[in-house]
C-alpha positions as CSV (number, residue, x, y, z in Angstrom):
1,X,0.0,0.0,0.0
2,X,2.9,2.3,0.5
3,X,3.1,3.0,-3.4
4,X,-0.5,3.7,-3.3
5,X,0.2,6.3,-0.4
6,X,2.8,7.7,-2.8
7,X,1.3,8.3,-5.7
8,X,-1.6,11.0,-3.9
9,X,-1.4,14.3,-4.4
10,X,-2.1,17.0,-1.8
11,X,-5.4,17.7,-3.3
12,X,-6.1,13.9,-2.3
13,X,-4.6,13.7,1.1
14,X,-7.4,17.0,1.8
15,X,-9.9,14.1,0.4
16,X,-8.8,11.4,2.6
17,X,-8.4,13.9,5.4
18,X,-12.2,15.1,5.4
19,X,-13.3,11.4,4.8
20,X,-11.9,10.2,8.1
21,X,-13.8,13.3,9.5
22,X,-17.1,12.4,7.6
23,X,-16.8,8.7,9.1
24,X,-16.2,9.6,12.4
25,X,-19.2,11.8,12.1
26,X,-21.2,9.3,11.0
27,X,-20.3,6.5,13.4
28,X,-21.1,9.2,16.1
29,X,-24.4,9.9,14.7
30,X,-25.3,6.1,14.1
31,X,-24.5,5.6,17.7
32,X,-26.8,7.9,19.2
33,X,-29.4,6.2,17.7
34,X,-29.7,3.7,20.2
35,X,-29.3,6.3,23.3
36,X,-32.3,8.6,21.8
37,X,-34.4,5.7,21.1
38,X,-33.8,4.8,24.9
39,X,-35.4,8.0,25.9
40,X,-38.4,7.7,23.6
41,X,-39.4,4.5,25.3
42,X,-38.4,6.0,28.8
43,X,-40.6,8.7,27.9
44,X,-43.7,6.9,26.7
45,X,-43.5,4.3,29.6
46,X,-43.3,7.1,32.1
47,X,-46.4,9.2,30.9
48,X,-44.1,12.2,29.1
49,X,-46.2,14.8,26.9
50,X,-46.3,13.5,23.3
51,X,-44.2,16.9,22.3
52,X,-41.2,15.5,24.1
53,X,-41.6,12.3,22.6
54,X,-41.5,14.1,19.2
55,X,-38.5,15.7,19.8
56,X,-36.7,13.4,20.9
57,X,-38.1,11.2,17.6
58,X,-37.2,14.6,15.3
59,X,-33.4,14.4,16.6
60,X,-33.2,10.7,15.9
61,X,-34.1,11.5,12.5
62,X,-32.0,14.3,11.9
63,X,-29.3,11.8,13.0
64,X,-30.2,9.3,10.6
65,X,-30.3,12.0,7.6
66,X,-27.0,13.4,9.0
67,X,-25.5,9.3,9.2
68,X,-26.5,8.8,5.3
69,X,-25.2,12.8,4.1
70,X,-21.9,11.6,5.6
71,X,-22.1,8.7,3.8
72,X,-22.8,9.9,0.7
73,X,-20.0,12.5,0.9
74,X,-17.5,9.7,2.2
75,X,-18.1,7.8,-0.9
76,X,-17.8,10.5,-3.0
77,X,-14.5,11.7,-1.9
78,X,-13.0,7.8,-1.6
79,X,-14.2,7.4,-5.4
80,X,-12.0,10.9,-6.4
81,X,-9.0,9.2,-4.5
82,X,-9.6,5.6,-5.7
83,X,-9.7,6.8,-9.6
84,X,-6.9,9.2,-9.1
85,X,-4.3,6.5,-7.6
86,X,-5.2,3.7,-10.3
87,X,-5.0,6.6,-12.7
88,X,-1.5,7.3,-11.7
89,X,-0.7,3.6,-10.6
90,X,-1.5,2.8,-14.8
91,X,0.5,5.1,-15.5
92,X,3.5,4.6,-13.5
93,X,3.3,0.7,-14.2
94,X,3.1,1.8,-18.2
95,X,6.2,4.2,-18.2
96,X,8.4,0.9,-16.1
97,X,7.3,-1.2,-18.7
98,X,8.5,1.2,-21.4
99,X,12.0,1.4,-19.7
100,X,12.1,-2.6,-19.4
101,X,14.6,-4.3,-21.8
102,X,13.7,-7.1,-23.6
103,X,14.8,-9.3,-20.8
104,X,12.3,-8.1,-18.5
105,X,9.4,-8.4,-20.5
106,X,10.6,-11.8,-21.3
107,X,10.7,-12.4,-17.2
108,X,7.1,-11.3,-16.8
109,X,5.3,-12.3,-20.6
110,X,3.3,-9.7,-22.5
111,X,0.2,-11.0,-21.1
112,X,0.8,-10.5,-17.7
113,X,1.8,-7.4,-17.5
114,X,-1.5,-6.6,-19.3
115,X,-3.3,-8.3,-16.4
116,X,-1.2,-6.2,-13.9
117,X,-2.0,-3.0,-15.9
118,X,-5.7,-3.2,-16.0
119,X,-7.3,-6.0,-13.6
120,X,-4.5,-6.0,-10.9
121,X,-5.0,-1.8,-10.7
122,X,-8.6,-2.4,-10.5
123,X,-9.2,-4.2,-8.0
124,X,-6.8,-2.0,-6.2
125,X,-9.1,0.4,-7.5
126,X,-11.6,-1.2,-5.7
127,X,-10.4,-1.6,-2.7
128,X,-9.5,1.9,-1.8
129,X,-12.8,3.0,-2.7
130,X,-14.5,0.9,-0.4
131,X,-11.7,0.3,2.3
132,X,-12.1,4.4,3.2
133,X,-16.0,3.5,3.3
134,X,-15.8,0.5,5.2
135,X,-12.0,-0.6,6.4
136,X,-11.7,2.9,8.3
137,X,-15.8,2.4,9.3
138,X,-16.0,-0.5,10.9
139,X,-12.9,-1.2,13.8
140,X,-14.2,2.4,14.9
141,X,-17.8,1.6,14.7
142,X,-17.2,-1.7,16.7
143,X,-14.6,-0.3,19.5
144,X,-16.7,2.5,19.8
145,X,-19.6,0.5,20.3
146,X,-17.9,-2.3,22.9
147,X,-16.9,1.2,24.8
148,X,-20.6,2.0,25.2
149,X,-22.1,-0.9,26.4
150,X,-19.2,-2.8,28.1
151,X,-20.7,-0.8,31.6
152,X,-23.5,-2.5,31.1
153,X,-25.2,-5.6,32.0
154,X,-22.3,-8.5,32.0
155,X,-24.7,-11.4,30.7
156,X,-24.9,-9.2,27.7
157,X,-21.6,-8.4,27.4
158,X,-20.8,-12.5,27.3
159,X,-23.2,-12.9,24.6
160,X,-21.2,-10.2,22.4
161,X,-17.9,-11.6,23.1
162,X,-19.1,-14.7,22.3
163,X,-20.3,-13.6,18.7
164,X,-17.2,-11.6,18.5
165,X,-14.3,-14.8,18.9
166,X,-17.0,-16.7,16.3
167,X,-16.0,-13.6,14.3
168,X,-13.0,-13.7,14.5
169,X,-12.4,-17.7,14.2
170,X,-14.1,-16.9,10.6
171,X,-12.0,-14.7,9.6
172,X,-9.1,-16.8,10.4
173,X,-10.4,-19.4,7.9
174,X,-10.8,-17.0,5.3
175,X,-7.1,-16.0,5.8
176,X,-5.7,-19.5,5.8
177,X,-7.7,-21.5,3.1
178,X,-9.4,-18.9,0.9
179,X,-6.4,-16.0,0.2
180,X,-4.0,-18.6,-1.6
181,X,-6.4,-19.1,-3.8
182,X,-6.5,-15.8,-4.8
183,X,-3.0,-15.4,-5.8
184,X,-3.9,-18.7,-8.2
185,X,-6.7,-16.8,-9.7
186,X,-4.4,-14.2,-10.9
187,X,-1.8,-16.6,-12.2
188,X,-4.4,-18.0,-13.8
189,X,-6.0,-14.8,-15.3
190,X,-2.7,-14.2,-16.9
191,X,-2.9,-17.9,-18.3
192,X,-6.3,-16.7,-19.5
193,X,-5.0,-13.9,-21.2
194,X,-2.8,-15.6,-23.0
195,X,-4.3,-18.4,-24.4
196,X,-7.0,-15.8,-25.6
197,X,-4.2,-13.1,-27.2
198,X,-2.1,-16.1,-28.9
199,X,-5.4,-17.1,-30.2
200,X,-6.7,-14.1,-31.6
201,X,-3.1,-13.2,-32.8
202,X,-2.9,-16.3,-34.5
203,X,-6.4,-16.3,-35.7
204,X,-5.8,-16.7,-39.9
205,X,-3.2,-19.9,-39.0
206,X,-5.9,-21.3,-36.6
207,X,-8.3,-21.2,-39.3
208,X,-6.1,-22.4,-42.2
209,X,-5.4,-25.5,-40.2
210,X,-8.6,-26.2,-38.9
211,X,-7.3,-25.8,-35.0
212,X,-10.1,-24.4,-34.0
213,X,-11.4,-27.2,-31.6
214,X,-7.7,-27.5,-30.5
215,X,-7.7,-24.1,-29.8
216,X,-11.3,-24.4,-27.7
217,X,-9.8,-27.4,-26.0
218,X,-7.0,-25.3,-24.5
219,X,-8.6,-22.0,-23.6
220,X,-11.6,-24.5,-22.2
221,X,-9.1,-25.9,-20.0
222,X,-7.6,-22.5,-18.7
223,X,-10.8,-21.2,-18.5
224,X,-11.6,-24.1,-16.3
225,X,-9.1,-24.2,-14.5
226,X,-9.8,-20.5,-13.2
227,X,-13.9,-21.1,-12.8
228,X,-13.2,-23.7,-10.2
229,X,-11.0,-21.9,-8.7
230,X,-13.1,-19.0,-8.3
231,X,-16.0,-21.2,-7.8
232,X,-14.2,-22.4,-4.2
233,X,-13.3,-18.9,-3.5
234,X,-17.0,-17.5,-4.1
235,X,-18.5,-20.3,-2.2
236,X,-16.2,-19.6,0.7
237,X,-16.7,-15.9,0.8
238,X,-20.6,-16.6,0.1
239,X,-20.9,-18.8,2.7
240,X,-20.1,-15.9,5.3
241,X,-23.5,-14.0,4.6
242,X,-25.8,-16.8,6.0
243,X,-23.1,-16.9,9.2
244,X,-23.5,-13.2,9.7
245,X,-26.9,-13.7,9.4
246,X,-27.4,-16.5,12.0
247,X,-25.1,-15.4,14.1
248,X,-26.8,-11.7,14.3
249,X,-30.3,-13.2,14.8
250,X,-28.8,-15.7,17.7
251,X,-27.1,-12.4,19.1
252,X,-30.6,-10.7,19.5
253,X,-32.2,-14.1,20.1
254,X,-29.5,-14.4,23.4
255,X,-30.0,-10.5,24.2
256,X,-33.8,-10.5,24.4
257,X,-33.7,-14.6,26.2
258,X,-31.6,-13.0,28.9
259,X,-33.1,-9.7,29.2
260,X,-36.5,-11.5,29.9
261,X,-34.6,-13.7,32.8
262,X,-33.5,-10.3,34.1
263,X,-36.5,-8.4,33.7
264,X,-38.4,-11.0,35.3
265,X,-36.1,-10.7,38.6
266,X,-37.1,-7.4,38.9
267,X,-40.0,-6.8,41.9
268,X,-41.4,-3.4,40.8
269,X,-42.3,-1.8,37.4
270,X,-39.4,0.5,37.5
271,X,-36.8,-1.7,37.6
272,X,-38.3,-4.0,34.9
273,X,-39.2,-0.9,32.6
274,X,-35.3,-0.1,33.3
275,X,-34.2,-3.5,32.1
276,X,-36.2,-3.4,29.4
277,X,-34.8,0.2,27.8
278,X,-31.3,-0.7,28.8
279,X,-32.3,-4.3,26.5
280,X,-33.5,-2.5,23.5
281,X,-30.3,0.0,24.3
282,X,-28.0,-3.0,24.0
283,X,-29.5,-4.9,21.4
284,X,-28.9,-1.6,19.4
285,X,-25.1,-1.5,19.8
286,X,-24.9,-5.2,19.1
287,X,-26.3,-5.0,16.2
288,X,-23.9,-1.5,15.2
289,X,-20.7,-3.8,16.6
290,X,-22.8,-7.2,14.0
291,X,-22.7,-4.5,11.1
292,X,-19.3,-3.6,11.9
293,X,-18.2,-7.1,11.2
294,X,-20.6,-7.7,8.1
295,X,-18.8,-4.8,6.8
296,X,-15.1,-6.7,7.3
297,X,-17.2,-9.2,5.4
298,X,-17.9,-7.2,2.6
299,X,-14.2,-5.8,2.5
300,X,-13.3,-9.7,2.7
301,X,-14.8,-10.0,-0.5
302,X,-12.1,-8.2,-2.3
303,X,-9.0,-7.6,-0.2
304,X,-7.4,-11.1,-0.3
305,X,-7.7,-10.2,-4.3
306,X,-6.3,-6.5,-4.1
307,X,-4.0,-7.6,-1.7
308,X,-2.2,-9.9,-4.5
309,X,-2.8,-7.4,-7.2
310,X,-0.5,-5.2,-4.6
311,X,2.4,-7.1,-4.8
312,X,2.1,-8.4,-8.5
313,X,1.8,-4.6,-9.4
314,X,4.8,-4.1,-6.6
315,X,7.1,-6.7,-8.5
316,X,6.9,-4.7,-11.4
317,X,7.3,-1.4,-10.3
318,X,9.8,-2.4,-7.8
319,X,11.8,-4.4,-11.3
320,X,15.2,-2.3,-12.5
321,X,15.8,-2.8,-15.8
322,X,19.2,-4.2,-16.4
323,X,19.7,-1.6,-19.6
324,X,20.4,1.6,-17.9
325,X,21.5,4.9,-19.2
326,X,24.2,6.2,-20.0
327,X,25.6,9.9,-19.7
328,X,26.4,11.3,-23.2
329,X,23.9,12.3,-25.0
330,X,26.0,12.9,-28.2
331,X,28.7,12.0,-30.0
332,X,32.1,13.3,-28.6
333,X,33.3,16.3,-30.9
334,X,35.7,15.1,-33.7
335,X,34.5,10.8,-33.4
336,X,34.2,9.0,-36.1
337,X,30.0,9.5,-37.2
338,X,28.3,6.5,-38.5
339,X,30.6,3.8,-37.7
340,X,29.7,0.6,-35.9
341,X,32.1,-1.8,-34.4
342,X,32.2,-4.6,-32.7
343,X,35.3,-5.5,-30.9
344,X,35.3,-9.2,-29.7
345,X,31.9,-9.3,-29.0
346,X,30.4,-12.4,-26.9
347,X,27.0,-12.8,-25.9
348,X,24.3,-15.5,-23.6
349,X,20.9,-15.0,-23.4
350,X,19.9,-14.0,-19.4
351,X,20.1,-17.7,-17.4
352,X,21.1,-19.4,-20.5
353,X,24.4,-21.8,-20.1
354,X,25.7,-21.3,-23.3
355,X,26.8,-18.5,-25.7
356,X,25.0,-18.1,-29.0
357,X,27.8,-15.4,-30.3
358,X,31.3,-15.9,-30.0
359,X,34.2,-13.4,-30.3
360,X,33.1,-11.5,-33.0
361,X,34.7,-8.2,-34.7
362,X,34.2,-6.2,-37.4
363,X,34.2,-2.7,-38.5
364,X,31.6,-0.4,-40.6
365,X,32.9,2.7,-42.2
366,X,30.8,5.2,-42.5
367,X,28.1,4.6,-45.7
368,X,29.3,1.2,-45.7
369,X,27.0,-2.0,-45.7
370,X,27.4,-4.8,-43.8
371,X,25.6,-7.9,-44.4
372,X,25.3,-11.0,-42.0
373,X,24.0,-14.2,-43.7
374,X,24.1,-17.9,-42.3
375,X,21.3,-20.6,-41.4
376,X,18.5,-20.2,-38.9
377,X,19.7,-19.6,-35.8
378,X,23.1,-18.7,-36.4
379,X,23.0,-15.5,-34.4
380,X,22.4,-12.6,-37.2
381,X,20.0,-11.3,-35.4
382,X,21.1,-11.3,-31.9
383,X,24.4,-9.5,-33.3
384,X,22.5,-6.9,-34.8
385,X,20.2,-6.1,-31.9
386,X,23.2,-5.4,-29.1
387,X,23.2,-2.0,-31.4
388,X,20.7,-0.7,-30.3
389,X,20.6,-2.2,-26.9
390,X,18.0,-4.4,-26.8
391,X,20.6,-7.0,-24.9
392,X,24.0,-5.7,-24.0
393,X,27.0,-7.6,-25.0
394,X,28.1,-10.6,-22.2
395,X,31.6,-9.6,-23.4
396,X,33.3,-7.7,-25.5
397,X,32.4,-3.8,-26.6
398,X,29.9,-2.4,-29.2
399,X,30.7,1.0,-30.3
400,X,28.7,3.4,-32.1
401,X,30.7,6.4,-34.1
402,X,33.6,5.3,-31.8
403,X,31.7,5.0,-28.5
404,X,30.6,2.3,-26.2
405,X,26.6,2.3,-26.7
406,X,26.4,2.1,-23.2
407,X,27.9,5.2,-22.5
408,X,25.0,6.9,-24.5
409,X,21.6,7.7,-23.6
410,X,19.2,5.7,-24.9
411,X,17.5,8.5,-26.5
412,X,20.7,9.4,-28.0
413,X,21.6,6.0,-29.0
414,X,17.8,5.8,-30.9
415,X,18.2,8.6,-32.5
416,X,21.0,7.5,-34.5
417,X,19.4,4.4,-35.7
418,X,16.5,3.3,-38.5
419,X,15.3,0.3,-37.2
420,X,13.6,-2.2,-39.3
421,X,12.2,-5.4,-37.4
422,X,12.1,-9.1,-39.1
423,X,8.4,-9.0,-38.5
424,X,7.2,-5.9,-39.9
425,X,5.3,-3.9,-36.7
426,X,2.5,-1.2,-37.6
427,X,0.1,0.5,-35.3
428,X,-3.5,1.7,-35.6
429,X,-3.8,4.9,-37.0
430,X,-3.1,6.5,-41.0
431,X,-0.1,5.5,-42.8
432,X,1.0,9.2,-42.3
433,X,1.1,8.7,-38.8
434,X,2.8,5.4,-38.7
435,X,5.9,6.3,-41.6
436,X,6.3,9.5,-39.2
437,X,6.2,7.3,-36.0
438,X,8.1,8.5,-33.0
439,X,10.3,11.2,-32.0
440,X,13.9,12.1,-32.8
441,X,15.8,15.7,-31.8
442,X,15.5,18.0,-34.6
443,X,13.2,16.5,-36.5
444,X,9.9,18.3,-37.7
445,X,7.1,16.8,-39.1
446,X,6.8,17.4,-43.1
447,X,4.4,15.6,-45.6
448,X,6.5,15.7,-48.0
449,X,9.5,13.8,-46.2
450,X,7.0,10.8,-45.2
451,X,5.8,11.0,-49.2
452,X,9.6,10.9,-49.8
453,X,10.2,7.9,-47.7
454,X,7.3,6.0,-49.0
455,X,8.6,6.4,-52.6
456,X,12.3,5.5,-51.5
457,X,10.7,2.3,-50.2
458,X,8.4,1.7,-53.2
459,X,5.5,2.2,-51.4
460,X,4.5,5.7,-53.7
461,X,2.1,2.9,-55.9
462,X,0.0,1.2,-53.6
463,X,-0.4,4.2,-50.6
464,X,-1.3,6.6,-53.6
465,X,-4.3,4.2,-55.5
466,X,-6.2,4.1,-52.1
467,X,-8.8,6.9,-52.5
468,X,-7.6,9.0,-48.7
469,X,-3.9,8.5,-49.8
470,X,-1.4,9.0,-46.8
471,X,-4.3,9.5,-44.5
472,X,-5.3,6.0,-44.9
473,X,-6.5,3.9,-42.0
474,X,-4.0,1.6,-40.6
475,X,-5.4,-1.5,-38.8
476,X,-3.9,-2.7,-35.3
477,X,-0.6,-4.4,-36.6
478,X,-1.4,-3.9,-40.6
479,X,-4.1,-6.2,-40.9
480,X,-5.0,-4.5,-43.7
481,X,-1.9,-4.6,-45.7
482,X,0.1,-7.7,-47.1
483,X,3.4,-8.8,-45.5
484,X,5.2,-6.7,-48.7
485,X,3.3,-3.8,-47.7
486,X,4.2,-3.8,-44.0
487,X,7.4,-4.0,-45.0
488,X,7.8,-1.1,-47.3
489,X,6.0,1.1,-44.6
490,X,8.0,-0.4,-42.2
491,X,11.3,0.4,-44.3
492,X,9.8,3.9,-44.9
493,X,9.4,4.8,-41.1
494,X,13.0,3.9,-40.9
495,X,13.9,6.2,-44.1
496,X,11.7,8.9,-42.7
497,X,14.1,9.6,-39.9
498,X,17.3,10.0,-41.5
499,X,19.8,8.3,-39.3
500,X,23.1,7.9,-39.2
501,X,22.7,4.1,-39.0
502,X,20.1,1.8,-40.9
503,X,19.5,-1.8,-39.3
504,X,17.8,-4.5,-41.5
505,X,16.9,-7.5,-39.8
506,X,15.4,-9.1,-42.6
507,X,13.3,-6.8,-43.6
508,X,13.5,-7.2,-47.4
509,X,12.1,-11.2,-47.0
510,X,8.5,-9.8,-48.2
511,X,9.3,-8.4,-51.3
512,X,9.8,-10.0,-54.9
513,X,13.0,-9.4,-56.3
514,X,12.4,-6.8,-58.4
515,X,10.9,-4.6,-55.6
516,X,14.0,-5.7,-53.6
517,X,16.1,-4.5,-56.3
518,X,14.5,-1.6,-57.0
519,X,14.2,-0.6,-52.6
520,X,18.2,-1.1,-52.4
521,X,19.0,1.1,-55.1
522,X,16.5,3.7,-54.4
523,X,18.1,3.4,-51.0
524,X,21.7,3.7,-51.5
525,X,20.8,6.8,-54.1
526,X,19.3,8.2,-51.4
527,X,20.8,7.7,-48.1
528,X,24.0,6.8,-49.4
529,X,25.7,8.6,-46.5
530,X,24.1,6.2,-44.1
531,X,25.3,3.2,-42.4
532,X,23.7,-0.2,-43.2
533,X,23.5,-3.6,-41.4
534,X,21.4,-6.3,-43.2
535,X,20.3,-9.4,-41.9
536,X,19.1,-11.3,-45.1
537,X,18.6,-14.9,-46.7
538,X,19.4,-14.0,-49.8
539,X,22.5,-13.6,-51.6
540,X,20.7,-11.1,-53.8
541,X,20.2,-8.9,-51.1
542,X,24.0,-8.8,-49.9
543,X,25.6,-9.1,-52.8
544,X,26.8,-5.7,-53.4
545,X,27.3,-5.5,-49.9
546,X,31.1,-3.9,-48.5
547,X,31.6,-6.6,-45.6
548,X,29.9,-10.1,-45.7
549,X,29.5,-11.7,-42.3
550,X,29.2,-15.4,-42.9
551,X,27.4,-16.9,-39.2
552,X,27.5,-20.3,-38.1
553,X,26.3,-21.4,-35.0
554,X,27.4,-17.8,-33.1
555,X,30.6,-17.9,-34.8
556,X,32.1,-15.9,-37.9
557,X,33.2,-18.7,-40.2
558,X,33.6,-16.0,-43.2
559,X,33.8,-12.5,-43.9
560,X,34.5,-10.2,-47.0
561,X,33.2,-9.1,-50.1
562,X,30.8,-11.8,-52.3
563,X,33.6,-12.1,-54.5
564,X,36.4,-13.2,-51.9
565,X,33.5,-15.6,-49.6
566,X,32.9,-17.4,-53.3
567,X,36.7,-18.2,-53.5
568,X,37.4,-18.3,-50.0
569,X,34.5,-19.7,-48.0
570,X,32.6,-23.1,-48.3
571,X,29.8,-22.4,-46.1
572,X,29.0,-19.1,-48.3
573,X,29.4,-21.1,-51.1
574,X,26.7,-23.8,-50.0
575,X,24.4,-20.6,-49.2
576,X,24.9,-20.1,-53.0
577,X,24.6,-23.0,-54.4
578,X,21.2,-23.6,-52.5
579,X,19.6,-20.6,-53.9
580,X,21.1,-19.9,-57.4
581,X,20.7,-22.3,-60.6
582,X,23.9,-23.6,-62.8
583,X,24.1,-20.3,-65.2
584,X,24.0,-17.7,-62.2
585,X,26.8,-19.8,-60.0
586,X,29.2,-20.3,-63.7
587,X,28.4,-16.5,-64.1
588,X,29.3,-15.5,-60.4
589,X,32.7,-17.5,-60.6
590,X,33.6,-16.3,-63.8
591,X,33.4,-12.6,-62.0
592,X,35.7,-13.8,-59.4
593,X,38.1,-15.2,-61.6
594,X,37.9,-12.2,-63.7
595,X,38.2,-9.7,-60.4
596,X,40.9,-12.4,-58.7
C-alpha cells in the first residue's frame, strides 16, 4: 500500500483527510441512535407529553439524515482518491514497462503485464474506494460500540464476546484457506489472457489448419481451471452471509432470552421498565458492533484479491531494468559519425548456459554495408540487436561512431538508428502517422518527407491508389496490408528519420525481387551517407554488400566481399549453391576469376 500512499497528491490527502472526519461523524451519529431511542421509550412508559416524545423522535431522524449525508460524501471523496491512484498507478506501471529491456518483459510475458496494468490496478481500485468506506468504518464503529455498552449488563456483554471470537475464528479461515487461492486466480488470469491473445493473434493460422477445436480445448481448459477456482473462492466468501446472518439473529435471540430472565427478577415496574430500555439500548449496539463485522465481510470480498494485485503490481514497479542509461547524450566532438564496431563481442541469453555469439569483430565505415548471412539460428539477429541495446554484449564492446553504446543515452543511442524489425510492426492509426512514427531531436514533421520515404521504399504505388492517400486507416498491426506492404511502410518509417545508421533485420524477405532490387537502389541513391546492417537470406540482397559476415552457430566462419566468400569460404558457397541455378553460379565464378 505504501506505493498507493505515494502516488496521492495534496489535493487527495485534503480528500482522505475530510473522509476520516465524515466517518467519524457518521459513526457518532449512528451511535446515538440507540441512546435517543432509549429516551423515547423511557418517555412513553413514564407518561411524558407526546411533544417530548417528538423531539426526541425529530433528533433521531436528523441523526439518521445526517448518518446517510456523511455517507454519501465519504463515498464521494473515496471514489475521487480511488480513480486518481489507479489513474496514476497505470500510469506509472506503463512508463516501467516502457523502460524494461527485452529481458524483463521476457521475465514477466506480454500478457501478464496486461493483467497487472488493468485488472491488478482495478481491483486496487476497488479496494481503496470501499476500504475508506468500510476498512476505516468498521474497527471504529465496533470499538466505539464495545466502549458504550461494556458498563452495562455482563450477561450481555458475554453474549457479544461470544459472537465476536466466532468472528474472528471466521476470519481466520478466510485467511488460511481462501487468500491462496486468490494469488492462483491471478496466475491463472494471466494464463487466460494468453491463451485468448495467442489465439486471436494467431487467428488466420488457426483457421487455415482447422485448430479451432484445439484451440477451444486449450482456452476451455484455462478457462476451467480459473472457474473452479473461483467457484471455491466465491463459495467460501458466500458462505459468510448466512453466518453473519445467523449469528446476528442468535445475538438478538440471546439478548432478548436474557433480558426477559433479568426483567423478570425485577420486583417493581421500574426496575423492569429499566431493564427493558437498557435491552433494546443494548440490542442496538450489538447489532452497530454485528454490522461492523458484516462490513469486514464485505471488504473480505475483495482484499485477499487487491492484496495480491498489490504485490504483482509491486514486482513490477519495484523491477530495475538491467539496460540503464548512460551519460552522453551525443557524439564526442571530432569521433568518427556513422561507424559501428564490434570489438570481440560475446554474448548469452539471461540464465542461459551457453553463448550463442562468439568473439566476433568487425568494422563499418561510414556509408558502408554490412551484411550477415548464415542458417537459422546462427545468431544474425542477436548480433544486430546489441546495437541498439535491446541485450548488451556478455563480453566484449559495441561502439557506435567510436563510443561504447552504453555510454549513451538511450534516446541518444535511438536517435541515431533506423530500425527495421524481421516481422514488420504497424500500429493503428493512418499510414501518415505510422511512416512518421516517434520522436527524434531536430526532427519536424513534413508531408512531404513521409511522401519521400514511402517512394524511397516503393510504397508511392499502392499508398497513392487508395482513395484518402497517406491518411489512410491503418489496422492494429497492418491487418490490412500484405506482409510486402508492412514492410515497405516499415522500411519507410526507418527512411523517414534520416539516421546515421540503418538496421535491417530481414526486412527485405517480403518483397519480390524486383521490388527488392528496386528498394536497395533507391536506398543507396538516397541515403548513401548512411550506415547499413542487413540481416538477409538472400544472396541477392547482400551481394553488393562492402563486408559479408558469414554466421554459423554464433561464430564468424567468413567475412569479405561476395567475391572473396565465393573463392574463399565453403559455407558461403553452399548458401549459394542452395539458392542460385547452374548459369548464375558459372556467371558469379567467372566474376571472381575475372576480379581475382
Amino acid at each position: 500500500m505504501g506505493r498507493v500512499f505515494r502516488s496521492l497528491r495534496w489535493k487527495d490527502w485534503v480528500y482522505l483527510v475530510l473522509s476520516l472526519g465524515f466517518i467519524v461523524l457518521q459513526v457518532w451519529l449512528d451511535l446515538l441512535l440507540p441512546d435517543y431511542t432509549s429516551k423515547v421509550l423511557q418517555y412513553a412508559m413514564t407518561g411524558m407529553p407526546m411533544g417530548e416524545i417528538w423531539k426526541q423522535g425529530g433528533i433521531m431522524l436528523a441523526c439518521a439524515l445526517g448518518s446517510a449525508a456523511s455517507s454519501v460524501t465519504v463515498g464521494y471523496f473515496s471514489a475521487r482518491i480511488a480513480s486518481a491512484a489507479a489513474f496514476r498507478l497505470r500510469g506509472q506501471v506503463f512508463d516501467k514497462v516502457e523502460s524494461f529491456s527485452m529481458e524483463e518483459i521476457n521475465r514477466f510475458s506480454t500478457s501478464s503485464l496486461i493483467t497487472r496494468t488493468t485488472n491488478d490496478i482495478t481491483q486496487v481500485q476497488m479496494l481503496i474506494s470501499m476500504g475508506l468506506q468500510m476498512i476505516v468504518k468498521a474497527p471504529i464503529l465496533a470499538v466505539w460500540a464495545i466502549v458504550k455498552i461494556s458498563a452495562r449488563q455482563w450477561q450481555w456483554s458475554v453474549i457479544v464476546a461470544a459472537a465476536v471470537i466466532l468472528l474472528v475464528l471466521m476470519f481466520t479461515f478466510v485467511l488460511v484457506v481462501v487468500v491462496p487461492k486468490f494469488r492462483k486466480v491471478q496466475a491463472m488470469t494471466d494464463d487466460l489472457n494468453s491463451v485468448t491473445r495467442e489465439n486471436l493473434t494467431g487467428v488466420r493460422v488457426v483457421r487455415a489448419y482447422n485448430a479451432e477445436a484445439y484451440q477451444e480445448e486449450k482456452f476451455a481448459g484455462a478457462n476451467g481451471r480459473l472457474t473452479k477456482t473461483q467457484l471455491f473462492t466465491s463459495r467460501a466468501m458466500a458462505s459468510l452471509s448466512p453466518f453473519l446472518t445467523v449469528l446476528m439473529s442468535g445475538i438478538s435471540l440471546a439478548i432478548y432470552w436474557v433480558g426477559a430472565y433479568l426483567v423478570g427478577a425485577q420486583t417493581d415496574a421500574v426496575g423492569r421498565g429499566e431493564v427493558y430500555t437498557q435491552m433494546i439500548t443494548f440490542s442496538g449496539y450489538a447489532m452497530q458492533i454485528v454490522m461492523a463485522f458484516m462490513m469486514l465481510v464485505m471488504i473480505f470480498f475483495i482484499l485477499p484479491r487487491a492484496l495480491v494485485s498489490l504485490r504483482r503490481i509491486g514486482e513490477v514497479l519495484g523491477t530495475e531494468p538491467c539496460i540503464r542509461d548512460g551519460a552522453l547524450t551525443a557524439s564526442p566532438e571530432g569521433a568518427p559519425l556513422g561507424t559501428v564496431e564490434f570489438r570481440n563481442v560475446s554474448f548469452k541469453y539471461p540464465d542461459a548456459g551457453e553463448y550463442v555469439l562468439h568473439d566476433i569483430s568487425f568494422r563499418a565505415e561510414r556509408g558502408q554495408t554490412v551484411a550477415f548471412i548464415g542458417s537459422t539460428g546462427s545468431g544474425k539477429s542477436t548480433a544486430i540487436n546489441l546495437v541498439p541495446r535491446f541485450y548488451d554484449a556478455t563480453e566484449g564492446e559495441v561502439l557506435v561512431d567510436g563510443v561504447n553504446v552504453k555510454e549513451y543515452t538511450l534516446a541518444a543511442l535511438h536517435d541515431k538508428i533506423g530500425y527495421v524489425p524481421q516481422r514488420a510492426v504497424l500500429f493503428s492509426g493512418t499510414v501518415e502517422s505510422n511512416v512518421a512514427y516517434g520522436e527524434k531531436a531536430g526532427l519536424e514533421h513534413s508531408e512531404e518527407a513521409v511522401k519521400n520515404a514511402v517512394r524511397i521504399a516503393q510504397g508511392q504505388a499502392f499508398i497513392e491508389e487508395k482513395e484518402e492517400g497517406y491518411k489512410a486507416h491503418v489496422a492494429q498491426g497492418g491487418t490490412n496490408f500484405s506482409g510486402g506492404q508492412k514492410q515497405r511502410l516499415a522500411i519507410a518509417r526507418a527512411v523517414y528519420r534520416r539516421p546515421e545508421i540503418y538496421i535491417f533485420d530481414d526486412s527485405f524477405s517480403a518483397l519480390d525481387y524486383k521490388t527488392d532490387r528496386d528498394l536497395r537502389a533507391a536506398l543507396k541513391a538516397e541515403t548513401g551517407g548512411a550506415t547499413s546492417l542487413i540481416v538477409a537470406q538472400r544472396i541477392g540482397t547482400i551481394r553488393d554488400a562492402d563486408l559479408i559476415l558469414v554466421l554459423e552457430e554464433g561464430s564468424v566462419v567468413g567475412q569479405g566481399t561476395h567475391e572473396e566468400l565465393m573463392r574463399g569460404c565453403e559455407v558461403y558457397r553452399e548458401i549459394a549453391r542452395s539458392q542460385l541455378s547452374e548459369e548464375e553460379l558459372a556467371g558469379m565464378q567467372g566474376e571472381v576469376r575475372k576480379h581475382g
